[in-house]
N, C-alpha and C positions, 0 to 999 in steps of 0.2 A: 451418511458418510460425507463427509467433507474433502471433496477429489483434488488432486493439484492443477484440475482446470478450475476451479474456484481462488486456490491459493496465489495460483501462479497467474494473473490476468494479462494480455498486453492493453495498454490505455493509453492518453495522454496525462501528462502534468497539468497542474502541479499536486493535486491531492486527490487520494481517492474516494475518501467519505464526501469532498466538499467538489469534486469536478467529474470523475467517472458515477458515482453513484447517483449524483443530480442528472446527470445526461442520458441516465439507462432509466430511469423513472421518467426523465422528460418524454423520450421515446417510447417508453411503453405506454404511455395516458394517450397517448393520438394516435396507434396503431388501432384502432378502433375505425367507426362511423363518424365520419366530419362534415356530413352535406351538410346538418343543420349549424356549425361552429361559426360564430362571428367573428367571437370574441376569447380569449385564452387569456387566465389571470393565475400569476403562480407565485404566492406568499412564502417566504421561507424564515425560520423562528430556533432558538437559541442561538448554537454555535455556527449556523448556516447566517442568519442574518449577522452577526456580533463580525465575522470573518470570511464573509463570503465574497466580497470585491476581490479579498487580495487573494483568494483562493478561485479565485475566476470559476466561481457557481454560477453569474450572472450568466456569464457566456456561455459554461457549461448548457444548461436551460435552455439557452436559445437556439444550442446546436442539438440538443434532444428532441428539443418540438417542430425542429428543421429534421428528424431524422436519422440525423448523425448518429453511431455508435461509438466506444470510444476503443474500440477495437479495431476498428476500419475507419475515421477518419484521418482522412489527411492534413496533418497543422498547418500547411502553407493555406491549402483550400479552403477551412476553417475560420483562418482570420479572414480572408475575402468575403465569404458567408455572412460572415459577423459585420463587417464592415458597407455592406450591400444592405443589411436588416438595416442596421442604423441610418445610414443615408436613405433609401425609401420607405420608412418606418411600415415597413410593409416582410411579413413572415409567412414562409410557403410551410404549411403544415406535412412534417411527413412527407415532405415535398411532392402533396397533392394537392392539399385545398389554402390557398391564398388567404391569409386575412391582416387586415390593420393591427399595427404591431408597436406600441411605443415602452419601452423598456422603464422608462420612470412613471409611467403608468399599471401596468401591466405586471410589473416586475418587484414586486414589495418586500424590507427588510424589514420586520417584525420584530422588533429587538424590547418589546414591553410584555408581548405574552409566553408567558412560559408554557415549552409543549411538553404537555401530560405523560408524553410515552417514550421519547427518548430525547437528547440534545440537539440531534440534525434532523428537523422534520421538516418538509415541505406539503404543501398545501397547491392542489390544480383543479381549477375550476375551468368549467367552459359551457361559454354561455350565447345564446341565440339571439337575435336581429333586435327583438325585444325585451333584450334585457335580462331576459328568465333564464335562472342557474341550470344545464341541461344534462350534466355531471358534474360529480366533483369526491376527488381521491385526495388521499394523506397518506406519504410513504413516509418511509426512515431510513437515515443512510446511514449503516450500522458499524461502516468503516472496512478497508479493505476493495471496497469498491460494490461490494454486497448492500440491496438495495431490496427491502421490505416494504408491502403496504402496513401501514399502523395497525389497523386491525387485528392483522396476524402475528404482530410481537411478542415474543416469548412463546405463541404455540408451538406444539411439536409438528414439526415438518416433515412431509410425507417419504416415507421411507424409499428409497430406489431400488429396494429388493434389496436380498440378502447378500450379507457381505461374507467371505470365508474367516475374518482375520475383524470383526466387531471389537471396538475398544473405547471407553468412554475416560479414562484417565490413563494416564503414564506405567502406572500400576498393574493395570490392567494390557496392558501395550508389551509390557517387560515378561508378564506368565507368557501370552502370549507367543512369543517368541522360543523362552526357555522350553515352552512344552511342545514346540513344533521343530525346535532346530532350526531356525527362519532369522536372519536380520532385518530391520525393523522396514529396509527399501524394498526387501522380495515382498515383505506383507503388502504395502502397499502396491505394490506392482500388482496384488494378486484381485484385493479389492478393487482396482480402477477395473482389471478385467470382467468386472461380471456388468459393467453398465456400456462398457467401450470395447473395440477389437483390441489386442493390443499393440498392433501396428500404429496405429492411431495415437493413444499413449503416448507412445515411443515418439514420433512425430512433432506432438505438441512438445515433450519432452526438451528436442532439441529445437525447435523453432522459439521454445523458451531461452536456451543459452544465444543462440544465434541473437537474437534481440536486445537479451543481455549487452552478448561483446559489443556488439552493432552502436549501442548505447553510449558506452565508456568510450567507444573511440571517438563518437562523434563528439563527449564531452571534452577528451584528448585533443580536439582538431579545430574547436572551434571557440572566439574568445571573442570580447565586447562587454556589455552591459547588461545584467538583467534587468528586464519591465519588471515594474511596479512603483518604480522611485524614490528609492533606499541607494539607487546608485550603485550597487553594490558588481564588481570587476569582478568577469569568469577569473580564474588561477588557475583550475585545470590544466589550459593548456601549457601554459608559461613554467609550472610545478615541473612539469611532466617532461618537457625539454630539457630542463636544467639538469631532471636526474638524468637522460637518458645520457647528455653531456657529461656529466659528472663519472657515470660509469665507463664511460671510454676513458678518461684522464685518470682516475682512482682504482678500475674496476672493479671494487665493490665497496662500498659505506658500511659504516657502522651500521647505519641505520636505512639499508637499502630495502630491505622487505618492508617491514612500516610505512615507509615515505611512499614507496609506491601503493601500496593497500591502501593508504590515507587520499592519494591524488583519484587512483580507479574511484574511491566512495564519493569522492566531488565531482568527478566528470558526471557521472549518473544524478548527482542530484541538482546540476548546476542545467542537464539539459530538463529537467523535472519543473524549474522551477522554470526556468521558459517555456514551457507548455509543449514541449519534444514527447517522442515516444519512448514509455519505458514500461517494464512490468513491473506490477503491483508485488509486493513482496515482502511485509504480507499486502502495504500498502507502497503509498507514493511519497510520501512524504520520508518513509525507510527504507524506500527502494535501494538507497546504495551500497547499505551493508551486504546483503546476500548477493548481492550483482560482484561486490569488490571480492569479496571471499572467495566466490567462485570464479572470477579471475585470480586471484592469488595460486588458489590450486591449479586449478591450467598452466600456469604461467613461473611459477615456483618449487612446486611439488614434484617430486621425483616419482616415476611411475603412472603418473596422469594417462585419464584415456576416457572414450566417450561414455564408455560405463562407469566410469566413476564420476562423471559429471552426473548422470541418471542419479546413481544411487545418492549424491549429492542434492538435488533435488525431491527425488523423495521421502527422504527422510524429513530435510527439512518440511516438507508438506506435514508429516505426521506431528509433527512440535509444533508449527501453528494451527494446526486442525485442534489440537488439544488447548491450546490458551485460546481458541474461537469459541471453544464446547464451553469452557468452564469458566473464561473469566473476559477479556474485550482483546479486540487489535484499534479502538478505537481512542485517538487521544479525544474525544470531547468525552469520552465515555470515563478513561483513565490515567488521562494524563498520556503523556511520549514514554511513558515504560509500556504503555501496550503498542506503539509502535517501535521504535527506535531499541526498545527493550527484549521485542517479543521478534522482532529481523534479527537482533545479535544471537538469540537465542536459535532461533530457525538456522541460522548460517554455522553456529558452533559446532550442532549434530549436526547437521549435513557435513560439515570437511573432519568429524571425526569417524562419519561415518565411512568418506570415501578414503581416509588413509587407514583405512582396514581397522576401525574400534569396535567393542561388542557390545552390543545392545545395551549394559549398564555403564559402558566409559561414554556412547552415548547419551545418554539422558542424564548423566553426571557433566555432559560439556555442555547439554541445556541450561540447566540447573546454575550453572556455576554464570554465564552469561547474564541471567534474567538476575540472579541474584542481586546483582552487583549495577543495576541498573531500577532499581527498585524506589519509588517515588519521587519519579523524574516528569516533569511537569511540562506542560506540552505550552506554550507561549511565545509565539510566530512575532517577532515585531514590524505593525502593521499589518497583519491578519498576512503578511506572505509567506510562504516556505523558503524562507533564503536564511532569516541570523536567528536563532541559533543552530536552524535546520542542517543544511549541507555540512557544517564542521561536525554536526553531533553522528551524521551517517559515520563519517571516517573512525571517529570514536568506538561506534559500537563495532567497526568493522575490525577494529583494533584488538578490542574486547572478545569480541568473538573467536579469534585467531589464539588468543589466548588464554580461550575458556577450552578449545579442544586440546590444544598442547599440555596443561597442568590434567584433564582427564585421561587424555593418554597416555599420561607417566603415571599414573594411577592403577588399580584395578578393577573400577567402576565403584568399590564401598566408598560411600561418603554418609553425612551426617541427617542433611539436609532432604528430604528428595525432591524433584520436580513438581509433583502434585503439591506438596508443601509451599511450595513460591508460588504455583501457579495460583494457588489460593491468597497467598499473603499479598500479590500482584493487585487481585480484586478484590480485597478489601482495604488496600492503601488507596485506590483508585474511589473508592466508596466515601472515603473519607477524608479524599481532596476534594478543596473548594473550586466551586464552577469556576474561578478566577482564572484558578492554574490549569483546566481544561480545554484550549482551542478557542478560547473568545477574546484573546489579546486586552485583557482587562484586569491580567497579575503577573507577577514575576517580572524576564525579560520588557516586554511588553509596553512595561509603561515605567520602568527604571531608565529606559533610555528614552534623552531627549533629543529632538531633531535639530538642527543649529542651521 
């Protein structure tokens, strides 16, 4: 089962395949025995080396093998960290055992071998006083912030015991329900219970939305430049003032829900790409859709309440747990229709599910999201999540608001179904060129010139 403590992660920015997933492998390789460690060398190959500067994996890595998680570090602490490593080119393991540490030695972007088993593979070695390899691991960062060693890619993974509410396609999600009487957030409420209390749940639940808001507003409040050197000016907050201005002299715009939905999807991803805190959702890189939507509903919706924030989250859980099972949330894997595609999708069900939809106006407001997002190509210019990144969140969070409202004035029949796209998703992804995957080497990418 695929829990919404997997879906829903807290991290830092800017990406999750390329910055939490390298940092939770970097930490897990030196939680081990380090008496004999000298020396630490960590190669990284396709879309990790092609994109990895501007997706700060470099750092990530450094802050891994220093310990860091990216659930508990702190970004101000972080850069200090990082800035301390570099100046005494010297790295505390796991922040036990000390050893000599130079980053352009040590730190290798492999951009001539192609790895065997998936697009984001890293490579850790560690090795003793003389030279001799003393271990050495190979994970993959699968996207979402979910981090495999190589070996076990594509096995089946160990079951957590039985779940009341098993489902392996959409299809099967929908009997489900119909034969229980059950909406599709009670299922899941019921599944997370057999491996957690549900206090706990519940817990993460809102410490998930708290994070959320916590997010948007710091995107709301704070403005400058982002790092990387694309130059590129927050708007968040500037957007955000004008409409709050705007509504006291007009009191409401034509286009006042949109403008705001569009600004919440940039605050969120504007702190992402300066390397702030946000949740994964299903990634980082798409974080702003399902963060904006569920502001939108708080904040617009008539009837709004902490349960319908729950039931807004896990539902969305069960839609990306199903595009995880059966097709990528990985743009090096599938292009930005498994992110930015498969978050407008996740945020659709979820606010149709929390403005009271049933089970098939649900997976009809999936459906209709993903659809319409379908062979969208993932191409960072300059390997950073900033252009086309942050405008495309507002997009799909657009999209998303618009896939539950045409389901809700529906009766859940449509033509199409969910399992249908979610398929047609990974084999569009199958049949785009590495170009268009995360390695800033097609599309956007290299159509624009720097001047």
């Amino acid at each position: 089962m695929i829990s919404v403590f997997d879906v829903f992660k807290i991290g830092i920015g800017p990406s999750s395949s390329h910055t939490v997933g390298p940092m939770k492998g970097a930490a897990s390789f030196v939680a081990g025995d380090l008496s004999e460690v000298a020396r630490i060398e960590v190669t990284l190959y396709g879309s990790l080396a092609w994109t990895g500067v501007g997706h700060a994996t470099d750092r990530a890595i450094i802050l891994g093998l220093s310990g860091e998680r990216p659930d508990t570090v702190n970004p101000d602490h972080a850069q200090a960290l990082l800035a301390r490593v570099g100046g005494e080119r010297r790295l505390v393991l796991d922040g036990r055992k000390a050893i000599a540490f130079e980053a352009a030695r040590d730190l290798q972007f492999d951009k001539q071998t192609r790895p065997p088993r998936h697009p984001n593979t890293l490579r850790f070695a560690a090795y003793g006083d003389s030279g001799e390899c003393l271990r050495e691991e190979r994970w993959c960062s699968v996207g979402g912030g979910f981090v495999i060693p190589e070996n076990e890619l594509g096995a089946a993974q160990p079951a957590n015991g039985a779940t009341p509410f098993s489902f392996s396609n959409a299809r099967e999600l929908l009997i489900l329900g119909e034969r229980h009487g059950l909406p599709i957030a009670a299922m899941i409420r019921e599944n997370e219970a057999t491996s957690r209390p549900a206090d706990e749940v519940r817990d993460h639940l809102r410490l998930v939305a708290r994070t959320m808001f916590a997010c948007i507003d710091r995107g709301l409040s704070t403005s400058g430049e982002l790092p990387g050197g694309l130059k590129v000016k927050r708007r968040a907050s500037a957007i955000y003032q004008r409409l709050k201005s705007e509504r006291l002299v007009n009191d409401r715009s034509a286009h006042e829900v949109m403008d705001f939905l569009s600004v919440f999807a940039i605050a969120v991803n504007e702190e992402n790409a300066a390397g702030g805190q946000v949740v994964t959702a299903p990634t980082n890189g798409a974080a702003g859709v399902v963060q904006a939507v569920l502001r939108y509903y708080r904040d617009f919706c008539a009837g709004t309440s902490e349960e319908g924030i729950e039931t807004f989250l896990l539902t969305a859980t069960a839609i990306g747990a199903l595009f995880k099972m059966n097709a990528s949330i990985s743009g090096a894997e599938v292009g930005c229709q498994g992110e930015v595609g498969v978050a407008s999708s996740m945020a659709a069900a979820g606010l149709a599910a929390a403005l009271g939809g049933s089970n098939t106006q649900i997976e009809n407001a999936a459906e209709i999201a993903m659809e319409h997002h379908l062979g969208m190509t993932c191409d960072p210019i300059n390997g950073l999540v900033q252009i086309p990144c942050i405008e495309r969140n507002a997009f799909g969070a657009v999209k998303a608001v618009n896939a539950a409202s045409l389901a809700l004035h529906g009766d859940g029949a449509h033509k199409v179904s969910l399992d249908q796209v979610v398929a047609t998703m990974r084999q569009t992804g199958a049949d785009m060129q590495d170009k268009y995957k995360e390695t800033s080497l097609g599309g956007l990418a290299v159509s624009w010139v720097e001047c």
